[in-house]
KEKE-3310 file (N, C-alpha, C; in steps of 0.2 Angstrom, whole numbers, plus 5000, padded with zeros to 4 digits):
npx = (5006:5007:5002:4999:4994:4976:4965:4955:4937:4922:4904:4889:4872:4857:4853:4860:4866:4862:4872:4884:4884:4883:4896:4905:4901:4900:4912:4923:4928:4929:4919:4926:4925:4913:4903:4892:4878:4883:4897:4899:4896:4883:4866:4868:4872:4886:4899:4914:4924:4936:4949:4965:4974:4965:4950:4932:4920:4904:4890:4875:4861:4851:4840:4828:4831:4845:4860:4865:4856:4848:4855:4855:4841:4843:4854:4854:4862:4879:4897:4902:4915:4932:4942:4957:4976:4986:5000:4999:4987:4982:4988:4990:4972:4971:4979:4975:4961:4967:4970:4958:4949:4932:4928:4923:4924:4934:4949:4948:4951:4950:4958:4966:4970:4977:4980:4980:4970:4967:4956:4950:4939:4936:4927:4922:4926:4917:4901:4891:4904:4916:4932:4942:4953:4965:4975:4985:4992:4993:4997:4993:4981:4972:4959:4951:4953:4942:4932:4927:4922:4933:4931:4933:4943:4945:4950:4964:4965:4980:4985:4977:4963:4959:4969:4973:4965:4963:4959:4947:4931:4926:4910:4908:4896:4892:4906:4910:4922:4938:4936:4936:4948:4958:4953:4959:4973:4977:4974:4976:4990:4989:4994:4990:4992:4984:4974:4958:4947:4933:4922:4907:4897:4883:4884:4898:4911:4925:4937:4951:4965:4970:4983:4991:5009:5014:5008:4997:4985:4972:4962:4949:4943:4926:4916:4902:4900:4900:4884:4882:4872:4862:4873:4881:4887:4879:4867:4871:4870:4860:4853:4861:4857:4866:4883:4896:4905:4904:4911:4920:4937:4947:4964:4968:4980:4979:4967:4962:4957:4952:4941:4934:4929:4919:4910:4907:4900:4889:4892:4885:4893:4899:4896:4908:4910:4903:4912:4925:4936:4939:4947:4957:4969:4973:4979:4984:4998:4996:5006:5015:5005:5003:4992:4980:4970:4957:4953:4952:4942:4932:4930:4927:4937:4944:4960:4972:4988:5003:5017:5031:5020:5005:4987:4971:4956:4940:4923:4908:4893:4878:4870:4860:4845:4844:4853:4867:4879:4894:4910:4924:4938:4955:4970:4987:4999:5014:5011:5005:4999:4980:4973:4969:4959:4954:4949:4937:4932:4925:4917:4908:4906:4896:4886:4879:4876:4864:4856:4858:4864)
npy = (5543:5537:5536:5526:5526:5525:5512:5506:5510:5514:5511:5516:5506:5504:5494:5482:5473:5478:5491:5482:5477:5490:5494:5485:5481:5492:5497:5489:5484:5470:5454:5449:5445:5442:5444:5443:5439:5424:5426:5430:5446:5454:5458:5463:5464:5464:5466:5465:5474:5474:5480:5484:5493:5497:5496:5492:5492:5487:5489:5483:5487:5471:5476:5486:5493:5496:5504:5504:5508:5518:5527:5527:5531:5543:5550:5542:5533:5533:5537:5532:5528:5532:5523:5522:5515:5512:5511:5508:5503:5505:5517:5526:5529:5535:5544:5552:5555:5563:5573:5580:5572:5563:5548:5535:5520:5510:5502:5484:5466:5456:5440:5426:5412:5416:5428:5447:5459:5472:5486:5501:5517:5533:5549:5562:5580:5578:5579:5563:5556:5545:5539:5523:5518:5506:5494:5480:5463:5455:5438:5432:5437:5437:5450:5451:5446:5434:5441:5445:5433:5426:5425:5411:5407:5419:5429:5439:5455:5458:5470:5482:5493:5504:5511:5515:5527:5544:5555:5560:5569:5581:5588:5603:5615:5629:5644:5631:5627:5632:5624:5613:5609:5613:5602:5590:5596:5597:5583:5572:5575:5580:5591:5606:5608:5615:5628:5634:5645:5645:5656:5654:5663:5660:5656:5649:5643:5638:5629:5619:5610:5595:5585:5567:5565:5557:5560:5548:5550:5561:5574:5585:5597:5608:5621:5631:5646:5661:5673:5671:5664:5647:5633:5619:5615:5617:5611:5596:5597:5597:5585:5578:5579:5587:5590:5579:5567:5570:5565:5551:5548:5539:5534:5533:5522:5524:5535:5538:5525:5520:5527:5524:5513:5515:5520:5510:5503:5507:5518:5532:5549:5565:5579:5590:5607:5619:5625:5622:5614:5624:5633:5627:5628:5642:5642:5628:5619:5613:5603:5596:5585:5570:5564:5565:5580:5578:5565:5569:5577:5569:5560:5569:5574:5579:5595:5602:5609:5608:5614:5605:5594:5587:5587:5577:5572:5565:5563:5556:5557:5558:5542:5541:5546:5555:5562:5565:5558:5553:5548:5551:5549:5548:5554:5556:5565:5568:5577:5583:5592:5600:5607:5624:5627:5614:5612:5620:5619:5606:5614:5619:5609:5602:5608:5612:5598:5598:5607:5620:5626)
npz = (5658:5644:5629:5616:5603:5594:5599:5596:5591:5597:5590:5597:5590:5582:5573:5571:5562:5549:5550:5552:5538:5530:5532:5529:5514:5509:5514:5514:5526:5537:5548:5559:5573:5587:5601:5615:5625:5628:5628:5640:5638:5643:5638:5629:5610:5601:5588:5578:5568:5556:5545:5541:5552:5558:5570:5573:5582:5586:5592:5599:5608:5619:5628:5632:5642:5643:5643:5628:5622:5627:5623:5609:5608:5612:5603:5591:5581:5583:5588:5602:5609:5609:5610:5618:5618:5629:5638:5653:5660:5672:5679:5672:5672:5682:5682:5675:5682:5691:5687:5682:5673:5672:5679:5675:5674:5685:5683:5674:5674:5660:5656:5648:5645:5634:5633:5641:5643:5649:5656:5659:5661:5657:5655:5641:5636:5629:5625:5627:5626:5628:5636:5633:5641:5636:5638:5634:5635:5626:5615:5605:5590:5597:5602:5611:5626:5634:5631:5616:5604:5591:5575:5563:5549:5543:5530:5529:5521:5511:5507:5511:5509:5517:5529:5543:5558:5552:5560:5570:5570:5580:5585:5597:5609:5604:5612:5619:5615:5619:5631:5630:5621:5631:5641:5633:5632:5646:5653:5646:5641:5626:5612:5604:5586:5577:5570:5563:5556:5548:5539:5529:5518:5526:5536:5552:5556:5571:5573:5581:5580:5591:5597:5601:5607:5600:5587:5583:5588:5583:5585:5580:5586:5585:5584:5582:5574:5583:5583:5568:5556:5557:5552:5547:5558:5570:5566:5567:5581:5583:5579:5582:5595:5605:5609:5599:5589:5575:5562:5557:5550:5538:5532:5516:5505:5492:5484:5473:5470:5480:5479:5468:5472:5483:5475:5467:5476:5480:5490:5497:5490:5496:5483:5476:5478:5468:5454:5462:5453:5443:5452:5456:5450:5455:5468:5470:5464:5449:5440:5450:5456:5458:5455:5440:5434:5429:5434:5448:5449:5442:5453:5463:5473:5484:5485:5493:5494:5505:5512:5506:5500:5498:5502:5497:5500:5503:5505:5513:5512:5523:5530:5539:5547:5555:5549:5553:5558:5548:5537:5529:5519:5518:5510:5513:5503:5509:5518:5533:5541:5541:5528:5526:5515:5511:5524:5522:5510:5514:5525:5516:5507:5515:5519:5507:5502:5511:5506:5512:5501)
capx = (5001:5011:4998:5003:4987:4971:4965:4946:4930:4915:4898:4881:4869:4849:4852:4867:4865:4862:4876:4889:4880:4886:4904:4909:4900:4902:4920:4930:4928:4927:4921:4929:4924:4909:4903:4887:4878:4888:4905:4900:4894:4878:4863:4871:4877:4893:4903:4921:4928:4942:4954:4973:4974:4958:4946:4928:4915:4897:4884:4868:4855:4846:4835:4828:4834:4853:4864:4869:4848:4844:4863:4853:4837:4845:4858:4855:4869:4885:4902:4903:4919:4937:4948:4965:4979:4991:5008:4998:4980:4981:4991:4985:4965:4973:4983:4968:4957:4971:4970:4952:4942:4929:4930:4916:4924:4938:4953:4945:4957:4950:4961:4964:4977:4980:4983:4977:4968:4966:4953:4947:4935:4935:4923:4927:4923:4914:4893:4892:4910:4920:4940:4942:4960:4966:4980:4986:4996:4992:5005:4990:4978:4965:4956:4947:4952:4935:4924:4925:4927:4936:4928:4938:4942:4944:4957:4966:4967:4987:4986:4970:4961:4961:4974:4972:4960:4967:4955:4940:4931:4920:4904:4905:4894:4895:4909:4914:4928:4942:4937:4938:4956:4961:4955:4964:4981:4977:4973:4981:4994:4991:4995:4987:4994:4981:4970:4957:4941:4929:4917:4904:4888:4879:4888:4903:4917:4931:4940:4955:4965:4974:4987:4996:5014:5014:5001:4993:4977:4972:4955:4948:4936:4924:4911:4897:4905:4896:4884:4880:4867:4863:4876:4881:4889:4876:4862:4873:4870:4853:4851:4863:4855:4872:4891:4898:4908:4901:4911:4927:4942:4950:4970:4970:4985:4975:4960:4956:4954:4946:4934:4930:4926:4916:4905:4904:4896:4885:4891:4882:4899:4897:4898:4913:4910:4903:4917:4932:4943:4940:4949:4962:4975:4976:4982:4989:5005:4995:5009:5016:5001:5003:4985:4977:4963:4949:4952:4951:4935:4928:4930:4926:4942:4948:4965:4976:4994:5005:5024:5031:5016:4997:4980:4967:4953:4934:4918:4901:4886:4876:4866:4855:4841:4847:4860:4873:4888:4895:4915:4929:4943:4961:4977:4994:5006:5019:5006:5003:4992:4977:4975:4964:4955:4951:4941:4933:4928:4922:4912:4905:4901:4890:4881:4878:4871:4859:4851:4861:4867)
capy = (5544:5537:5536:5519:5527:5524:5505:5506:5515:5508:5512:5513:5506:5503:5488:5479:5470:5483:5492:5479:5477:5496:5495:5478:5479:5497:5500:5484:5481:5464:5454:5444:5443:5444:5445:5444:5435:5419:5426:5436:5453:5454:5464:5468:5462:5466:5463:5468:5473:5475:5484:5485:5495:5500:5491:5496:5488:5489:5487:5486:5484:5466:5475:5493:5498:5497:5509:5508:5510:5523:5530:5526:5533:5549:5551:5541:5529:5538:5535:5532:5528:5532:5520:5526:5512:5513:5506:5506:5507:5506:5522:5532:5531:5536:5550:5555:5558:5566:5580:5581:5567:5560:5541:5531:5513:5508:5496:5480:5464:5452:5437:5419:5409:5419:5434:5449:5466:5480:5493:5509:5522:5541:5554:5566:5586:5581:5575:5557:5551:5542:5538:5518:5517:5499:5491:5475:5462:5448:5434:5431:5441:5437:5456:5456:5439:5431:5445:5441:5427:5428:5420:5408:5406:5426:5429:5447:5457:5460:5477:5485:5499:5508:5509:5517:5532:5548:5558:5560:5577:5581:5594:5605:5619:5638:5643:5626:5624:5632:5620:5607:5611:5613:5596:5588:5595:5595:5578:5570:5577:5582:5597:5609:5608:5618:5632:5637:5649:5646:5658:5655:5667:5661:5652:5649:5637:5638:5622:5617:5601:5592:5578:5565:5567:5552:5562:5544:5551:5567:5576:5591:5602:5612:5624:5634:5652:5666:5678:5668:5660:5642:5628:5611:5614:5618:5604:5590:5597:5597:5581:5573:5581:5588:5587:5570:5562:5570:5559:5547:5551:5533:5535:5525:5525:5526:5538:5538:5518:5518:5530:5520:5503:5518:5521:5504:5499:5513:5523:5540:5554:5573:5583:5595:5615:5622:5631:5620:5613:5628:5638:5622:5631:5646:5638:5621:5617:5604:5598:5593:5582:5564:5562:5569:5582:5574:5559:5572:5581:5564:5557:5573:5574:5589:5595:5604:5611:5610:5614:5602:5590:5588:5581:5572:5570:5564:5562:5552:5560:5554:5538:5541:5548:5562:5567:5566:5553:5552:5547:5556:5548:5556:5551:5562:5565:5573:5580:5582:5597:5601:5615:5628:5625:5610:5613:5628:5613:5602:5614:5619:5604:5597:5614:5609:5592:5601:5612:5626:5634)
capz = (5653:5640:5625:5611:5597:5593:5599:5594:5590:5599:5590:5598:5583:5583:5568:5569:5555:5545:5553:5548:5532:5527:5534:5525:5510:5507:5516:5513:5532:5539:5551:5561:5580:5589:5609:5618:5632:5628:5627:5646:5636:5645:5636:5622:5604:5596:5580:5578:5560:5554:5542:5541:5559:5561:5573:5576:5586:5584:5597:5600:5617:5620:5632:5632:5651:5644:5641:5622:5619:5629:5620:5603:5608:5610:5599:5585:5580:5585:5592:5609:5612:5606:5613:5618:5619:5634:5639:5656:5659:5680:5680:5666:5673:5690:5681:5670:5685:5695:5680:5681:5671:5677:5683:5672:5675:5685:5678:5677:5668:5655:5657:5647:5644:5628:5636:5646:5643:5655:5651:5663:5656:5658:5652:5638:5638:5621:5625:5630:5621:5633:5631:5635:5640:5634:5641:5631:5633:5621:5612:5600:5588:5601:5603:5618:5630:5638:5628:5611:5600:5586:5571:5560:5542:5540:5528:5531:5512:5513:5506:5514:5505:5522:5534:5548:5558:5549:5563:5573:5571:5584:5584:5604:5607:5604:5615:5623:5609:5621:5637:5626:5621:5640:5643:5631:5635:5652:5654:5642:5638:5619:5612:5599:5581:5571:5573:5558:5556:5543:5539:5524:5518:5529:5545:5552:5566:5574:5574:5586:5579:5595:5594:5605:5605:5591:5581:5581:5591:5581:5586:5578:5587:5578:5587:5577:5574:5585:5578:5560:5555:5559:5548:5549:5567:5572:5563:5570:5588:5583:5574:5589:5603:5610:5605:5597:5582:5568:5556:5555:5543:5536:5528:5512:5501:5485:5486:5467:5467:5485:5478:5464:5477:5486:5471:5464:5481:5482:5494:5494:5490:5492:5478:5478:5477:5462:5454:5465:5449:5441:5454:5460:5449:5458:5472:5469:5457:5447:5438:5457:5457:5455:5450:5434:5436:5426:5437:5453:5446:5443:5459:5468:5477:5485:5485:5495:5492:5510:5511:5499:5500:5499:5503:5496:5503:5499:5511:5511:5516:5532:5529:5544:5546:5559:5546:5559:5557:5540:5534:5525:5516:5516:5508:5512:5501:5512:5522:5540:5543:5538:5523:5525:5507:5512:5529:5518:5506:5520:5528:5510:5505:5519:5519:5501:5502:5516:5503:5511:5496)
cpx = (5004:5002:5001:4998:4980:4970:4960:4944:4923:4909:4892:4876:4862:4850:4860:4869:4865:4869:4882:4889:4887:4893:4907:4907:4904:4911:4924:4930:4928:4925:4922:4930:4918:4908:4895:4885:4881:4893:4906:4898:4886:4872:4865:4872:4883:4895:4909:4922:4932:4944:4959:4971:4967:4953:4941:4923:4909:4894:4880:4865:4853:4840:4835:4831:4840:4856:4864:4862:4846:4850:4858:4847:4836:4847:4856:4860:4873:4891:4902:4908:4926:4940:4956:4972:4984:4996:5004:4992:4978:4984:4988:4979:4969:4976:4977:4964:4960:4972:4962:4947:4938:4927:4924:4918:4931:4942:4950:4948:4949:4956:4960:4973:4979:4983:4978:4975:4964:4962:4948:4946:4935:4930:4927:4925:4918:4906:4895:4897:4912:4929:4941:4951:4961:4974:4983:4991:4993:4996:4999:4986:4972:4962:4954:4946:4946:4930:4921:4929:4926:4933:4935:4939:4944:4948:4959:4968:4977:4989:4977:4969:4960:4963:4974:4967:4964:4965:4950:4938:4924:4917:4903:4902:4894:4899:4911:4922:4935:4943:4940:4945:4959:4958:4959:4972:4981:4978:4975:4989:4993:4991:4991:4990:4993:4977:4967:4949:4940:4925:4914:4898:4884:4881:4894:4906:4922:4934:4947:4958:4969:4976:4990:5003:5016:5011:4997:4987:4978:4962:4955:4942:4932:4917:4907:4904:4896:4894:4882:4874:4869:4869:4877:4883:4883:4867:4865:4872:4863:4852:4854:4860:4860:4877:4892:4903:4905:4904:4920:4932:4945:4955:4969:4975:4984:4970:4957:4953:4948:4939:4929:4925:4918:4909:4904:4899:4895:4884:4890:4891:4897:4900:4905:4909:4908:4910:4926:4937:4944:4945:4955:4968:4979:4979:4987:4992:5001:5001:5014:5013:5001:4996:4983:4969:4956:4949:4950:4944:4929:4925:4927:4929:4944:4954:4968:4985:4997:5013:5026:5026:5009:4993:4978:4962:4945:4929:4913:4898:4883:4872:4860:4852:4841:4849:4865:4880:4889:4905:4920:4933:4949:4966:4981:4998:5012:5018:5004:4998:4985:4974:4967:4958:4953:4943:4936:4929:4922:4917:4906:4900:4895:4887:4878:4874:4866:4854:4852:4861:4863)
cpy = (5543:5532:5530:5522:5524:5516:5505:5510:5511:5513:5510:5513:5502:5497:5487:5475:5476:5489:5490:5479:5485:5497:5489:5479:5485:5500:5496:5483:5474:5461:5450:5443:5447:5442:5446:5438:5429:5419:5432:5445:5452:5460:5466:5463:5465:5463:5466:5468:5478:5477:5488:5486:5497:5493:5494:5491:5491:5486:5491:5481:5478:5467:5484:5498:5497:5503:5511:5509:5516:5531:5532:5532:5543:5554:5549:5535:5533:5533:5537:5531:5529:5530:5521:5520:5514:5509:5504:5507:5510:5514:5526:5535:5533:5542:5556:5559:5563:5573:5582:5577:5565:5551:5541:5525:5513:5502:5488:5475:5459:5447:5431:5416:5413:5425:5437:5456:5467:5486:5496:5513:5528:5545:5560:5574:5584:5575:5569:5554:5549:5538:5528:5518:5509:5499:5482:5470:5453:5444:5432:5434:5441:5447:5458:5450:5440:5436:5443:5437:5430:5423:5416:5408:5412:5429:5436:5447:5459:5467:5482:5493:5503:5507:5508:5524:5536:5552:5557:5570:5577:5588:5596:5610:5624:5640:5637:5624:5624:5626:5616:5607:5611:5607:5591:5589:5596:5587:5572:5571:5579:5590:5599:5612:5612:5621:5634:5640:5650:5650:5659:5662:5667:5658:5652:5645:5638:5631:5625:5610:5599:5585:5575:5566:5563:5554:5556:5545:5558:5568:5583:5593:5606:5614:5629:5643:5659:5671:5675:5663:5650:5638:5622:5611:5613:5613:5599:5591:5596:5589:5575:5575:5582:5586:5581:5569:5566:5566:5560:5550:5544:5536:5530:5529:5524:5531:5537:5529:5515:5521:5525:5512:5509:5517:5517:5501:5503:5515:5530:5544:5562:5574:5588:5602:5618:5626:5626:5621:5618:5633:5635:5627:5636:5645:5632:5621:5611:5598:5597:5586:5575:5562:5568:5569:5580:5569:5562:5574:5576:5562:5563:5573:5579:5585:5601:5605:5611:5609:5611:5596:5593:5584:5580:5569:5568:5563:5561:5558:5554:5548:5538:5547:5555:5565:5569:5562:5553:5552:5554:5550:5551:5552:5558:5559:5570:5579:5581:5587:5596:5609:5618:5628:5619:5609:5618:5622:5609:5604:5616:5612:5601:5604:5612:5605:5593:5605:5619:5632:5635)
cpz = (5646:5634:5619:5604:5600:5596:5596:5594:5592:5596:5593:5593:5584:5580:5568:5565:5549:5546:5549:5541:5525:5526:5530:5520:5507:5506:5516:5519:5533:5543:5554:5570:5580:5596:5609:5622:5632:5629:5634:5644:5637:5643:5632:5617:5601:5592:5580:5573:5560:5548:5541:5549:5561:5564:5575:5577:5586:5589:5598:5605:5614:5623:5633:5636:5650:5641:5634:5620:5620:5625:5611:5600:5609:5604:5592:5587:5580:5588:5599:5614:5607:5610:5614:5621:5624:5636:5646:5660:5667:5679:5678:5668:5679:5687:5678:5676:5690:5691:5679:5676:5675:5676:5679:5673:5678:5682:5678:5668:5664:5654:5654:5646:5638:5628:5640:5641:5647:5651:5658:5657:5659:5655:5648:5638:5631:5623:5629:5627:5629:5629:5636:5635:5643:5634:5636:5632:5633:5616:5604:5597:5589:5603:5608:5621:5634:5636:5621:5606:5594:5582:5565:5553:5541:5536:5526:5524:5513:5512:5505:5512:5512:5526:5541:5549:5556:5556:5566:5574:5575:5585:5592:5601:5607:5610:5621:5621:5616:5626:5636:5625:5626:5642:5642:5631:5643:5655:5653:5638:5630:5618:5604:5593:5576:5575:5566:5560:5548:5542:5532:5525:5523:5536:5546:5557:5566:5575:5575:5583:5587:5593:5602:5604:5600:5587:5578:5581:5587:5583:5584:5582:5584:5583:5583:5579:5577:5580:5570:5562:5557:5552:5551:5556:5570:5570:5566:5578:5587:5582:5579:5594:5606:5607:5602:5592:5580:5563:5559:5550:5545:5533:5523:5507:5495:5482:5480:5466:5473:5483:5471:5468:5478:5481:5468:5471:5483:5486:5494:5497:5492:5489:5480:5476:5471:5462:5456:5461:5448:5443:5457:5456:5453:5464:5475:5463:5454:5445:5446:5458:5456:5451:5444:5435:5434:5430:5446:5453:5446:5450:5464:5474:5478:5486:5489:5497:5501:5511:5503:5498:5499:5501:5499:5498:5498:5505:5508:5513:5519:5527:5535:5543:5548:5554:5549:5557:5550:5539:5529:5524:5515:5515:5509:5509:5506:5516:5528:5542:5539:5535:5524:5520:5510:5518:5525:5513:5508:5521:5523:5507:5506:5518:5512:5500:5507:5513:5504:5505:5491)
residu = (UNK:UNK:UNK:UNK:UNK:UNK:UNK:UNK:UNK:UNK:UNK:UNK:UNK:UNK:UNK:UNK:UNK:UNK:UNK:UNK:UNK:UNK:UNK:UNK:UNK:UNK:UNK:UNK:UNK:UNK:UNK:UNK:UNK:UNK:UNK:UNK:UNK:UNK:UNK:UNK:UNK:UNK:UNK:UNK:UNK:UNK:UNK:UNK:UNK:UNK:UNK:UNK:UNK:UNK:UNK:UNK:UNK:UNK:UNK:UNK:UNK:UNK:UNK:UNK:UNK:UNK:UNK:UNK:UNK:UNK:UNK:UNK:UNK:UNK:UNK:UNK:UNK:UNK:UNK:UNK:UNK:UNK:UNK:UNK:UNK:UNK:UNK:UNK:UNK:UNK:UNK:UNK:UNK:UNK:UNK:UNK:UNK:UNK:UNK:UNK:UNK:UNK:UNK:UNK:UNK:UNK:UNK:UNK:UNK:UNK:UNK:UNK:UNK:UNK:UNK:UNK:UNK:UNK:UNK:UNK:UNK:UNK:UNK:UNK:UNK:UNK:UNK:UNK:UNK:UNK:UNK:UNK:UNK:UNK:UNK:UNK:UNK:UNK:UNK:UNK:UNK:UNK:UNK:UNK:UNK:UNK:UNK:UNK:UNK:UNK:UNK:UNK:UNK:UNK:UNK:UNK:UNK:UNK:UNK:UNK:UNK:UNK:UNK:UNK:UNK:UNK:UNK:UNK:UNK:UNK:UNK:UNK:UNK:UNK:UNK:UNK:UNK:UNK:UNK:UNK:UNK:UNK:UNK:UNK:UNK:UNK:UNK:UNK:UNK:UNK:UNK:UNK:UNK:UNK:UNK:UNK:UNK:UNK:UNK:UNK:UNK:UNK:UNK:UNK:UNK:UNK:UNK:UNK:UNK:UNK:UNK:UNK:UNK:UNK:UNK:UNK:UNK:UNK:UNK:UNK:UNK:UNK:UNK:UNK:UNK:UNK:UNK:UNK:UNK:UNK:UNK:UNK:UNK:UNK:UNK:UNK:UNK:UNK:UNK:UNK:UNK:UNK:UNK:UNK:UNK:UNK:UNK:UNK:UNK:UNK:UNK:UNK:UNK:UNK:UNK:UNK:UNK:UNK:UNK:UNK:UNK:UNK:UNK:UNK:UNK:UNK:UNK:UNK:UNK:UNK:UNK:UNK:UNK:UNK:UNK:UNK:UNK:UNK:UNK:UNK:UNK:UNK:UNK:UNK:UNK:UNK:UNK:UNK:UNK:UNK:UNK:UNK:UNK:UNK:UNK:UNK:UNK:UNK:UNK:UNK:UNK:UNK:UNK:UNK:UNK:UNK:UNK:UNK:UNK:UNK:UNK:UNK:UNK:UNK:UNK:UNK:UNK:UNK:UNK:UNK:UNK:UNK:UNK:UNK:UNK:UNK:UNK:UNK:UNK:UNK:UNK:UNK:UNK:UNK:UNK:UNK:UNK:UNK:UNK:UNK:UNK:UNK:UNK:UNK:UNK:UNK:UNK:UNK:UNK:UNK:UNK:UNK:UNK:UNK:UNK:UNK:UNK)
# end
C-alpha cells in the first residue's frame, strides 16, 4: 500500500462546457486532453485540465441510463473520484479490499506503445466518492494511454498560479466522522494529524484531518456537531443528498496575486468575518507577515499564526445551484497544520454567505 500522492480528481458535471468554461477562464486551468466514444470512453464526454500538479477531469453522460447522470441527477455536479497514485495498483486493490474496502472495479491495464496505466477502483466511507488507485508507468506526458488524447499546441505556463491539491474537505453525517477516520487508517494506511471542534451561535463540526505518510494526500472530515441547530454541515448533506466533497483547496505560492486573477475573472469570493482584521492582532505577530494588512483585508484573506509559520487562505462561494461544491485557496508559509482561527473563519464565513448571520 505504498501511496505516490494525489493523481486526479474526476468530476461528475451536467454541462461540460460550461464546466470547463469556469475552471480555465476563472482558475488559470487548461485544457489539454480529451476522451470519448472515439478514444474507447463509451457514453461519456471528458476533458482533462491542467495546472502545475494538478489534474482534474470533467465528465459528463451521453446517455441518461449512465452512471455519471444518474451521479448528476442526484448529487448535483460533485467530485466522484480522488485518485490515489500507487507504486502498484495489482497489490494495493487487493490489500485495500483485504482491510475492508469495497471492490468497485478490478485492475484493468490501459496499454500503447507510449506506455501503460493500471487503474482498480474502491469505494470510500464518504457517500458515492470512490478512490481510483492509478498505477503508471509512462516514458511520455501521455495521461491516460488508449483513453484520452492529448491535444496539441498547448503551451504549459512555467510558473503556475496553482500548484498543487492542498486538501479535500469532505461533509459525513452526524456521528459517522469516527468510521470514517477508522477507514482511512485502516485501509490505507494514513494517520490522523489534526483534531478541531468548532462550535458557532448557532451550529457546530467536528473535523478529523487524515494524512498519508507523504502528507501528499490530505482529507479533512467534517460532521455537523450534535444537539445544534442546522449549519453548513449540515446544508451540503441536504443540498448533496448524502456525504461528498464539499469543496477543493488549491496551493498557490502567491495568494494576494492569485486572488487578484480570481477577481478580475469574476470569480464569486467570500467575505471574511465582520470584525476579522480588527481582532488579527490579537493573535497574529503582523509584523512576521510578509504581506501588508490593507492588501489582506482587501483580498479577504485569512490568517493564521502556526509555530514559527503561517497560513493564508481564501475561498469562493458555490456556483451551483445546490450551493454545494465551492474552492479555497491556501498558501503556507512554514505551515503544515491547520489553525484553529482559520477553520472557525471557514465555517463562519460560508454560514455568512448563507444568510446565517
Amino acid at each position: 500500500m505504498k501511496i505516490l500522492g494525489v493523481d486526479h480528481i474526476e468530476l461528475f458535471v451536467a454541462d461540460l462546457q460550461e464546466a470547463a468554461r469556469s475552471l480555465c477562464e476563472g482558475f488559470g486551468f487548461q485544457l489539454v486532453a480529451e476522451a470519448g466514444p472515439r478514444t474507447g470512453l463509451e457514453g461519456r464526454h471528458a476533458y482533462l485540465l491542467q495546472q502545475g500538479g494538478i489534474h482534474i477531469i470533467l465528465t459528463a453522460a451521453l446517455h441518461p441510463t449512465d452512471e455519471a447522470a444518474a451521479y448528476v441527477e442526484l448529487h448535483g455536479d460533485g467530485v466522484r473520484d480522488i485518485a490515489l497514485r500507487v507504486a502498484d495498483a495489482e497489490a494495493a486493490f487487493r490489500e485495500a479490499v483485504r482491510r475492508g474496502a469495497t471492490p468497485i472495479q478490478e485492475p484493468v491495464r490501459s496499454e500503447t506503445a507510449e506506455g501503460r496505466l493500471i487503474r482498480a477502483v474502491v469505494g470510500s466511507p464518504v457517500g458515492d466518492v470512490v478512490h481510483s488507485l492509478i498505477q503508471r508507468d509512462t516514458a511520455t506526458p501521455q495521461f491516460w494511454p488508449a483513453r484520452f488524447q492529448m491535444r496539441e499546441g498547448v503551451e504549459r505556463p512555467s510558473r503556475p498560479m496553482l500548484r498543487v491539491v492542498d486538501h479535500f474537505a469532505l461533509c459525513v453525517a452526524s456521528g459517522s466522522l469516527e468510521a470514517g477516520v477508522d477507514f482511512y487508517q485502516r485501509v490505507f494506511g494514513f494517520h490522523q494529524s489534526h483534531e478541531e471542534n468548532v462550535e458557532t451561535v448557532y451550529s457546530g463540526m467536528n473535523s478529523r484531518v487524515v494524512q498519508d505518510a507523504t502528507e501528499r494526500v490530505c482529507l479533512v472530515l467534517m460532521e455537523p456537531m450534535a444537539g445544534k441547530r442546522p449549519g453548513q454541515i449540515d446544508r451540503f448533506l441536504t443540498g448533496h443528498r448524502g456525504p461528498g466533497v464539499q469543496h477543493l483547496a488549491f496551493r498557490s505560492d502567491d495568494i494576494l496575486n492569485t486572488v487578484k486573477f480570481l477577481r478580475a475573472h469574476h470569480v464569486p469570493l467570500l467575505d471574511s468575518p465582520p470584525g476579522y482584521y480588527d481582532a488579527l492582532p490579537s493573535r497574529v505577530k503582523l509584523e512576521a507577515l510578509d504581506e501588508e494588512l490593507e492588501r489582506l483585508r482587501d483580498g479577504h484573506v485569512l490568517v493564521d499564526h502556526e509555530g514559527h509559520g503561517y497560513l493564508l487562505q481564501v475561498f469562493t462561494r458555490s456556483i451551483h445551484s445546490r450551493r454545494t461544491l465551492f474552492f479555497e485557496i491556501t498558501q503556507r508559509k512554514d505551515a503544515r497544520g491547520f489553525g484553529a482561527a482559520n477553520i472557525r473563519a471557514l465555517y463562519e464565513s460560508v454560514e455568512q454567505s448563507l444568510g446565517r448571520n
